[in-house]
C-alpha positions, 0 to 999 in steps of 0.5 A: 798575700791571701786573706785569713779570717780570725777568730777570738776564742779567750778574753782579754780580761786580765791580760797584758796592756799590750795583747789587749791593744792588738786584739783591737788593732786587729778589730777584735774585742770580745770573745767569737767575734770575726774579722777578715783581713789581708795576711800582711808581715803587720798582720802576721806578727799581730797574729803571732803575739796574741796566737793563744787567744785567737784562731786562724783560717785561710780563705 
């Protein structure tokens, strides 16, 4: 599996409980803010489920 650096580009405020927790098990929590991580079937599906509030690059 590759790496992939994701982006928050929306806040969470006003958001359901669960989309606020996996932006922070992702390491996200405020808007611009960046982590690089390992593209995993965990990390896809995290992906999939808050897709509209984060931007996605592979490396």
């Amino acid at each position: 599996m590759g790496k992939v650096r994701i982006t928050q580009t929306r806040s969470d405020i006003k958001r359901p409980e669960t989309q606020q927790r996996t932006l922070r098990a992702l390491g996200l929590g405020k808007p611009h803010k960046s982590v690089e991580v390992e593209l995993t079937p965990q990390i896809a599906g995290m992906i999939t489920k808050v897709n509209h509030l984060i931007t996605v690059q592979e490396l």
